[in-house]
C-alpha positions as CSV (number, residue, x, y, z in Angstrom):
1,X,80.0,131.7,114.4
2,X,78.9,131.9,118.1
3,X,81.5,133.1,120.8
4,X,84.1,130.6,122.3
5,X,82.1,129.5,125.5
6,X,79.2,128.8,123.3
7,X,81.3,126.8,120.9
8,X,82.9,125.1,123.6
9,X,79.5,124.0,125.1
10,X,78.1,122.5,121.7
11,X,81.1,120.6,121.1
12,X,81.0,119.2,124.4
13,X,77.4,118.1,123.8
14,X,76.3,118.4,126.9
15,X,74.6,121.6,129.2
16,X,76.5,121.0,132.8
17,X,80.0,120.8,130.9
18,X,83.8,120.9,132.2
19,X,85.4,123.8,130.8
20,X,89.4,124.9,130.8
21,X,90.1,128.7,130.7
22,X,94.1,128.2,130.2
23,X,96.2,130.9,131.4
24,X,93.7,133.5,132.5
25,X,96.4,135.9,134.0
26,X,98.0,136.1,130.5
27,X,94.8,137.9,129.6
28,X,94.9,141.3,127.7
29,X,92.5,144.2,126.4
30,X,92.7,146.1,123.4
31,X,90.0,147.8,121.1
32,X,88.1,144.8,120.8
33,X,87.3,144.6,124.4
34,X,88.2,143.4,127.7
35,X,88.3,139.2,128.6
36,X,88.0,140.0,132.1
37,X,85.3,141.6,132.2
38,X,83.5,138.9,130.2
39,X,84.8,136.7,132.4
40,X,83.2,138.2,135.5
41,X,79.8,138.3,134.0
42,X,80.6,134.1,133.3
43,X,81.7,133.4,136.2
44,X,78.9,135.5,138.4
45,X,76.5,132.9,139.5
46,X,74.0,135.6,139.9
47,X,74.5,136.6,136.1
48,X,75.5,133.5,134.2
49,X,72.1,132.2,133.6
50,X,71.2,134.7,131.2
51,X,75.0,135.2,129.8
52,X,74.6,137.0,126.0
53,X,76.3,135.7,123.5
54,X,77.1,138.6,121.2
55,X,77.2,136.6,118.2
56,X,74.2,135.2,118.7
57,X,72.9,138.2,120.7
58,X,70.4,135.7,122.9
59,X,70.6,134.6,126.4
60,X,72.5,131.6,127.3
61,X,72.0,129.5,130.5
62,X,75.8,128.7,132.0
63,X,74.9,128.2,135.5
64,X,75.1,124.4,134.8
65,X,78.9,124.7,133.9
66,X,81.6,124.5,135.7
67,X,84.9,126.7,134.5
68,X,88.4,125.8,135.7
69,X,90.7,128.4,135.1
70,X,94.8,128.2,135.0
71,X,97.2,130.7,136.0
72,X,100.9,130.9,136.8
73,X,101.1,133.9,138.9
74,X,97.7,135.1,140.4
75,X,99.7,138.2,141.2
76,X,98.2,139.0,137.3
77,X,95.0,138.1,137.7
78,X,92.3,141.4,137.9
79,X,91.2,141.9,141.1
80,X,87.7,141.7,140.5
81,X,88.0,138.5,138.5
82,X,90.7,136.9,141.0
83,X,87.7,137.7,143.7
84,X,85.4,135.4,141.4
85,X,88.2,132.2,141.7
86,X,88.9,129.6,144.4
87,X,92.2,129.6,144.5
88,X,93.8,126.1,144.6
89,X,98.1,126.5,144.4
90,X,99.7,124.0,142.9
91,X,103.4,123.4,143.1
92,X,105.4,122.9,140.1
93,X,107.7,119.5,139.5
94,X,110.2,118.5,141.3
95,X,113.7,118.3,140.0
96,X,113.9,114.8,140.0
97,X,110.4,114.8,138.5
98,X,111.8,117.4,135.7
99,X,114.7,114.9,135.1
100,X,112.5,112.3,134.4
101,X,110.6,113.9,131.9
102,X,113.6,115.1,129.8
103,X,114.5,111.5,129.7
104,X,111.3,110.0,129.2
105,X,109.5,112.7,126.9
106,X,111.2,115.8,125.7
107,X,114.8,114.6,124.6
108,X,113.2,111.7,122.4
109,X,111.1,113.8,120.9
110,X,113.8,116.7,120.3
111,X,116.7,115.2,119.4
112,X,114.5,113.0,116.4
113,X,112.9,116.7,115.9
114,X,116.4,117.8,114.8
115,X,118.1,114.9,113.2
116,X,120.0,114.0,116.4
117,X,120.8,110.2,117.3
118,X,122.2,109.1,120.7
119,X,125.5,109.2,119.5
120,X,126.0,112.9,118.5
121,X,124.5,114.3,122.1
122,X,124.3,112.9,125.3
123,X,122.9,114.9,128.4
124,X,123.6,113.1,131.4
125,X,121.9,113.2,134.6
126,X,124.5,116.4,136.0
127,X,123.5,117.7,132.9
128,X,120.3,118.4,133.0
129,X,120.4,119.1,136.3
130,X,122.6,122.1,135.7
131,X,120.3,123.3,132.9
132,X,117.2,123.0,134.8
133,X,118.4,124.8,138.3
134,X,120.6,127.2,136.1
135,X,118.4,128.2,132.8
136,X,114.9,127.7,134.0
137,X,112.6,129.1,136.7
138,X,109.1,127.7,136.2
139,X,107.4,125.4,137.5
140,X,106.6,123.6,134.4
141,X,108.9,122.3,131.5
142,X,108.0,124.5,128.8
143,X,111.4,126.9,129.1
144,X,113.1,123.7,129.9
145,X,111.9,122.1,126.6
146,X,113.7,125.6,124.8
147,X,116.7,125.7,126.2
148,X,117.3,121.8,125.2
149,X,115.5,122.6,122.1
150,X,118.3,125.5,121.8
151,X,121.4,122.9,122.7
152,X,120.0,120.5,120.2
153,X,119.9,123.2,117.1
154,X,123.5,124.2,118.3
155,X,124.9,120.4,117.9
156,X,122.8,120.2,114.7
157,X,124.5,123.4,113.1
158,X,128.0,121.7,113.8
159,X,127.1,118.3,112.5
160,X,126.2,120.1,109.3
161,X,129.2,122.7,109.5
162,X,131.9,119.5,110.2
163,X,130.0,117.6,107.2
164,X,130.7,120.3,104.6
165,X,133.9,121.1,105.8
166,X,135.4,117.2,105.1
167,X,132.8,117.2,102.4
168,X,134.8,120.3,101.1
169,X,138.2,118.8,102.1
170,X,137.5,115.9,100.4
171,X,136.8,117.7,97.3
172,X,140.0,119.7,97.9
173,X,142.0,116.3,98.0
174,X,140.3,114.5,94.8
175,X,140.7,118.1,93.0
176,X,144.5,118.0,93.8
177,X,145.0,114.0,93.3
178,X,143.7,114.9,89.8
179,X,145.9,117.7,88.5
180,X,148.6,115.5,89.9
181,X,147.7,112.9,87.4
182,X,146.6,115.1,84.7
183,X,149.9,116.6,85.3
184,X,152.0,113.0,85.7
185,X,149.8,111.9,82.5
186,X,150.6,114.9,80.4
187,X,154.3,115.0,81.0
188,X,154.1,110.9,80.0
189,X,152.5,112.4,76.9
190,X,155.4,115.0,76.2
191,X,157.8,112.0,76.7
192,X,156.3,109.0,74.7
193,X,156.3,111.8,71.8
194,X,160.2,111.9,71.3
């Protein structure tokens, strides 16, 4: 099977595609090789038009594509590679913006991910507030989205732990209404004997 780029090019079905390299300063090496230094080679305009697949082991013609590459601290990024990259910062969401997107998106989505209705957890506005300037620091809302997640499994686990404990009361009570009348019915039984 050819190399991601190459894959990525055929199923875009085209020869001048768009193409998303996502987090490129989460990149790594190990015994396999070194992404960033495949990367420089794609991303050299002097050396992409004869990029070698090493799958296929032929020359590929990239100059026609156009890579857009994602980071959240360029701090990471090789210093080779980062020398390849316009650099365009973005800044993250605001935290009215964040707000709205717990409300809109993520708690829907959560609190039906773990059996939660409206009227077992409510996070209001101060809320979420708190839990977004106190337990998160990016500028996305992936940490946000765990530490809801994370609230959410904690009212879960007592829903379930307050259901079997008056499940088990319950039991407790019906075990003990029954001996009383096992009890009430075998003393009547002593009795109507004499």
């Amino acid at each position: 099977m050819p190399g991601r780029l190459i894959s990525a090019v055929r199923k875009a079905s085209c020869k001048d595609p768009l193409l998303l390299l996502d987090e490129v300063d989460k990149m790594g090496h190990d015994h396999r090789g070194d992404p960033a230094a495949a990367l420089l080679e794609v991303l050299d305009p002097e050396q992409n038009h004869a990029f070698t697949d090493t799958y296929l082991g032929l020359p590929f013609d990239l100059s026609g594509v156009t890579f857009v590459c994602t980071a959240n601290r360029a701090a990471d990024i090789p210093p080779p590679l980062l020398d390849r990259l316009e650099v365009i910062q973005l800044a993250g969401y605001t935290l009215k913006e964040k707000v709205h997107i717990c409300q809109s998106h993520l708690l829907p989505g959560l609190l039906a991910e773990h059996g939660l209705g409206p009227q077992l957890v409510a996070f209001p506005r101060p809320t979420l507030e708190y839990v977004i300037t106190g337990h998160t620091r990016e500028a996305g809302v992936r940490g946000l989205r765990r530490a809801l997640a994370a609230v959410c499994r904690h009212v879960a686990l007592n829903v379930v732990l307050e259901h079997e404990a008056a499940a088990a009361a319950a039991a407790t009570a019906a075990a003990a209404g029954a001996g009383e009348g096992m009890e009430q019915a075998a003393e009547a039984s002593r009795g109507g004997g004499r």
